[in-house]
C-alpha positions as protocol buffer text, in pm:
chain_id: "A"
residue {
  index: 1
  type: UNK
  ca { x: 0 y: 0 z: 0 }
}
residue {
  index: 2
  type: UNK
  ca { x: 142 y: 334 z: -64 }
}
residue {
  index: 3
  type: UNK
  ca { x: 258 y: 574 z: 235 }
}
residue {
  index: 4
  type: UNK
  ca { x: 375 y: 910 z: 215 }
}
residue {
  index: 5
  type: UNK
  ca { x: 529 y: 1073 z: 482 }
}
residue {
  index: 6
  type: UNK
  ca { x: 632 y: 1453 z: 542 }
}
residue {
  index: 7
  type: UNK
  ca { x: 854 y: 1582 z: 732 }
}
residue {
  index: 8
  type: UNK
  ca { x: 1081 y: 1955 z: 771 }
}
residue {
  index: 9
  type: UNK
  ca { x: 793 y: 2196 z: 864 }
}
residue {
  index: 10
  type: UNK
  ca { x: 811 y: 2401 z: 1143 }
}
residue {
  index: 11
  type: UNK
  ca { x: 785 y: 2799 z: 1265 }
}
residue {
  index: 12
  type: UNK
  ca { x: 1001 y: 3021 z: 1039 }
}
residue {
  index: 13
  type: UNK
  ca { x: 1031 y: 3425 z: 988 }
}
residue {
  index: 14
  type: UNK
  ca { x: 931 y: 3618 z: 726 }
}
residue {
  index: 15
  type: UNK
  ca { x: 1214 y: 3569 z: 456 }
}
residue {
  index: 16
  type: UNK
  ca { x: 1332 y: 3246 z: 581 }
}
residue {
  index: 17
  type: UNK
  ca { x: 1361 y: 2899 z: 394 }
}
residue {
  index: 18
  type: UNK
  ca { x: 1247 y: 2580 z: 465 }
}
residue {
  index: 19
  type: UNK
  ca { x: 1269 y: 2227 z: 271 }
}
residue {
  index: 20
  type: UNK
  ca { x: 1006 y: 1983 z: 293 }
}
residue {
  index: 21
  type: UNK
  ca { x: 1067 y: 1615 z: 242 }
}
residue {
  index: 22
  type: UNK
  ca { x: 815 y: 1353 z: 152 }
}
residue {
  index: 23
  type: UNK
  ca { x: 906 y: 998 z: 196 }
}
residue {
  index: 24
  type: UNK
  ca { x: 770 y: 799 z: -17 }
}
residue {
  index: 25
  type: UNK
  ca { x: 697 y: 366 z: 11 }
}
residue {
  index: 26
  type: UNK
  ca { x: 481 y: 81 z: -152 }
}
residue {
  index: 27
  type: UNK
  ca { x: 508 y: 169 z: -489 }
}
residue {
  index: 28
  type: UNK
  ca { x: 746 y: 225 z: -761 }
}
residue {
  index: 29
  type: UNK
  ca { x: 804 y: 575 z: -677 }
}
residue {
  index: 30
  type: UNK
  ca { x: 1022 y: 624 z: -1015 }
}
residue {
  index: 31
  type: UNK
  ca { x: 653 y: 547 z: -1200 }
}
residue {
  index: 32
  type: UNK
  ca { x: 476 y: 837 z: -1087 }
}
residue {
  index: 33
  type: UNK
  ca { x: 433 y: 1231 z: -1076 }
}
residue {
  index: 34
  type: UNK
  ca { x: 451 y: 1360 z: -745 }
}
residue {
  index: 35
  type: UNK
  ca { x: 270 y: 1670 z: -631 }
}
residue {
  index: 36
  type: UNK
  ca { x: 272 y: 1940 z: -316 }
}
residue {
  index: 37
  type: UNK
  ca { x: -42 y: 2096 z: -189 }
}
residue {
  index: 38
  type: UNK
  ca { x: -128 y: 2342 z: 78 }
}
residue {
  index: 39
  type: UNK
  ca { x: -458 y: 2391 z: 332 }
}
residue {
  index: 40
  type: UNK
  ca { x: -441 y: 2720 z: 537 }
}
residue {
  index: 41
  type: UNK
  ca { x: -709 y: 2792 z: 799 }
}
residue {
  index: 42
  type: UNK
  ca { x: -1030 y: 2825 z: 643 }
}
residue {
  index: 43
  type: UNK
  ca { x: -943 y: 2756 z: 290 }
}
residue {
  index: 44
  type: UNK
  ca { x: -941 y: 2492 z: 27 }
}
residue {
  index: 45
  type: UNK
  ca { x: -671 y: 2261 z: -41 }
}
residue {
  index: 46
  type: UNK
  ca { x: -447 y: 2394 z: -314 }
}
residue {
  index: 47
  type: UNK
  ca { x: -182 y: 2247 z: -559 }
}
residue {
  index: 48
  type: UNK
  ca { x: 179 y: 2426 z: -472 }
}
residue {
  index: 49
  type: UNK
  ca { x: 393 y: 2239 z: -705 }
}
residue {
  index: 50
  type: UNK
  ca { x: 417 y: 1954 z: -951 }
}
residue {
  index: 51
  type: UNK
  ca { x: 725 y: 1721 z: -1048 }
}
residue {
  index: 52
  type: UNK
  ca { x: 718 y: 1445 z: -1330 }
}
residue {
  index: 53
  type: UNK
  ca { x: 836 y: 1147 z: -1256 }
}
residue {
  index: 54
  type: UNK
  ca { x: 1181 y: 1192 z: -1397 }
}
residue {
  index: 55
  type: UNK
  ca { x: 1226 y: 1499 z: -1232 }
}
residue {
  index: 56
  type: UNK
  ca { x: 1257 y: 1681 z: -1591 }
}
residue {
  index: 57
  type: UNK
  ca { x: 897 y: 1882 z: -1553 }
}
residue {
  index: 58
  type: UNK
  ca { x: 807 y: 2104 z: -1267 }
}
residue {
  index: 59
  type: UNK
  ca { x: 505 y: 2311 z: -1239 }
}
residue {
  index: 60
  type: UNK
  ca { x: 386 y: 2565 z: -991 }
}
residue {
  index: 61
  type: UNK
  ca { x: 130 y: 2789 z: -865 }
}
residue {
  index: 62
  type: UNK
  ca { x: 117 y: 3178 z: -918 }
}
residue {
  index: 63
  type: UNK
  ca { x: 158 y: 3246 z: -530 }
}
residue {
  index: 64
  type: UNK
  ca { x: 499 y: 3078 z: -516 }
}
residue {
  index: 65
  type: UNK
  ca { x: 641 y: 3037 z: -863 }
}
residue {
  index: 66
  type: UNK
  ca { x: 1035 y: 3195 z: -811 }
}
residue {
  index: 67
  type: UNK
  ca { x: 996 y: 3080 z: -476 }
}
residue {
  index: 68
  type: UNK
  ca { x: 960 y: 2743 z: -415 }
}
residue {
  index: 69
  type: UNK
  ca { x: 1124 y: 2456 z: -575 }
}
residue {
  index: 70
  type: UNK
  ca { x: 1011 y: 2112 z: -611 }
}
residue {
  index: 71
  type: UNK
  ca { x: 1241 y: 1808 z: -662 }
}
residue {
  index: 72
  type: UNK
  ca { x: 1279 y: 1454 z: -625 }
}
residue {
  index: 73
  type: UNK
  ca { x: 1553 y: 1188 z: -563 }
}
residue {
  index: 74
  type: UNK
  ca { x: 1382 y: 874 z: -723 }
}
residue {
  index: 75
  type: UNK
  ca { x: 1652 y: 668 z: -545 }
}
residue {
  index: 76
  type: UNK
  ca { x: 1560 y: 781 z: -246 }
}
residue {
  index: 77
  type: UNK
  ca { x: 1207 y: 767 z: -315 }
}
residue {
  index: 78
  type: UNK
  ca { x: 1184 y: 1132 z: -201 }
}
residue {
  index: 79
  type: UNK
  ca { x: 988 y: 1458 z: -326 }
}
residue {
  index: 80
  type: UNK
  ca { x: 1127 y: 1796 z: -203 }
}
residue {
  index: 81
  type: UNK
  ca { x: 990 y: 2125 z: -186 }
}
residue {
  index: 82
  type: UNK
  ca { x: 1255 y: 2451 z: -114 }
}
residue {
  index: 83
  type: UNK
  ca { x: 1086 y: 2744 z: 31 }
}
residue {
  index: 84
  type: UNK
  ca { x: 1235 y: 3081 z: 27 }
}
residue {
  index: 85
  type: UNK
  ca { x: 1138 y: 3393 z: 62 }
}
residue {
  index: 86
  type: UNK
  ca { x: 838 y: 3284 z: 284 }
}
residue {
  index: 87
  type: UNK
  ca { x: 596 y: 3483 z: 327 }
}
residue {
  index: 88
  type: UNK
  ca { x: 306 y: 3480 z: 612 }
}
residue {
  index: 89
  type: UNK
  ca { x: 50 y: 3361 z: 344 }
}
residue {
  index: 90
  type: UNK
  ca { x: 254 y: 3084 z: 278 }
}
residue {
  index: 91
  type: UNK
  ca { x: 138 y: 2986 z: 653 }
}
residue {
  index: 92
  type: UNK
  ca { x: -42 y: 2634 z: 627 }
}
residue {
  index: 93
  type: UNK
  ca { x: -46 y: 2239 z: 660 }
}
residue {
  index: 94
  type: UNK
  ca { x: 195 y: 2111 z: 328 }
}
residue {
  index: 95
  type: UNK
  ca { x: 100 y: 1729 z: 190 }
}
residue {
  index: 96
  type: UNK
  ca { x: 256 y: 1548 z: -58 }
}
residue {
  index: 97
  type: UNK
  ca { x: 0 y: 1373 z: -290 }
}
residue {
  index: 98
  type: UNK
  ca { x: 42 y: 1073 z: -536 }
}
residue {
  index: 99
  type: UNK
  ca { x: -223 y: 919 z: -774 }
}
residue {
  index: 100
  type: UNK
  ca { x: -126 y: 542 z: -787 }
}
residue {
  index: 101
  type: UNK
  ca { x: -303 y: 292 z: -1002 }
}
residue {
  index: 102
  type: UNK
  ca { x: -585 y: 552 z: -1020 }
}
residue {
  index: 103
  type: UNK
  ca { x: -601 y: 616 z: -642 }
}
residue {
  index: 104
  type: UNK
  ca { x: -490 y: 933 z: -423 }
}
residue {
  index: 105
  type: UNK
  ca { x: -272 y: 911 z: -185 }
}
residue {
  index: 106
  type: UNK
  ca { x: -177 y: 1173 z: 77 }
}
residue {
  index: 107
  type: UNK
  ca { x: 52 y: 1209 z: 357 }
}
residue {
  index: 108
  type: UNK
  ca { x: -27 y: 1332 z: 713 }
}
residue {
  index: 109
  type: UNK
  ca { x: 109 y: 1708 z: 622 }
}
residue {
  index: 110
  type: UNK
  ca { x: 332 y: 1880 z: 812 }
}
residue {
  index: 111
  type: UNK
  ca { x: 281 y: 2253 z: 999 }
}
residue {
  index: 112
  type: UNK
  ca { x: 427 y: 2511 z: 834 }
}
residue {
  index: 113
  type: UNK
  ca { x: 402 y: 2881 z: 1043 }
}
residue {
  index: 114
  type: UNK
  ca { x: 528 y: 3176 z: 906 }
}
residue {
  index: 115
  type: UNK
  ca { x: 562 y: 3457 z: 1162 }
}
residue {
  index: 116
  type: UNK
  ca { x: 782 y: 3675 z: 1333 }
}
């Protein structure tokens, strides 16, 4: 069964960087596109960032394009995502997301707080 697990949020300043890491197990990670969304309080779920599954096609949203950077290591079965420049509105819980043999799967998220 496919897992994802995040990991590297945490409480950052205005400016600051973060990199987010989602582990990935239970499929053949190499296969697949791997995506990054957000959920702040209050809002709808959003699509941050996009990665084929070689790595050679990345995607973003508006809000964070020249920003962020999304990656992967395929033989570490890993998706990144390199935040700079944060912002407060970048404040909200990150998952990683994988359609598998026609089925999402999501990680738990992880907490990312922008504030000074």
């Amino acid at each position: 069964q496919a897992q994802l697990v995040e990991s590297g949020g945490g409480l950052v300043q205005p400016g600051g960087s973060l990199r987010l890491s989602c582990a990935a197990s239970g499929f053949t990670f190499s296969n697949y596109p791997m995506n990054w969304h957000r959920q702040a309080p209050g809002k709808e779920r959003e699509l941050v960032a996009g990665i084929s599954s070689t790595g050679g096609t990345a995607t973003y949203a508006d809000s964070v394009k020249g920003r962020f950077t999304i990656s992967r290591d395929n033989a570490k079965n890993t998706v990144y995502l390199q935040m700079n420049s944060l912002k407060p509105e970048d404040t909200a819980v990150y998952y990683c997301n994988a359609y598998v043999r026609g089925s999402g799967h999501w990680g738990q998220g992880t907490q990312v707080t922008v504030s000074s």
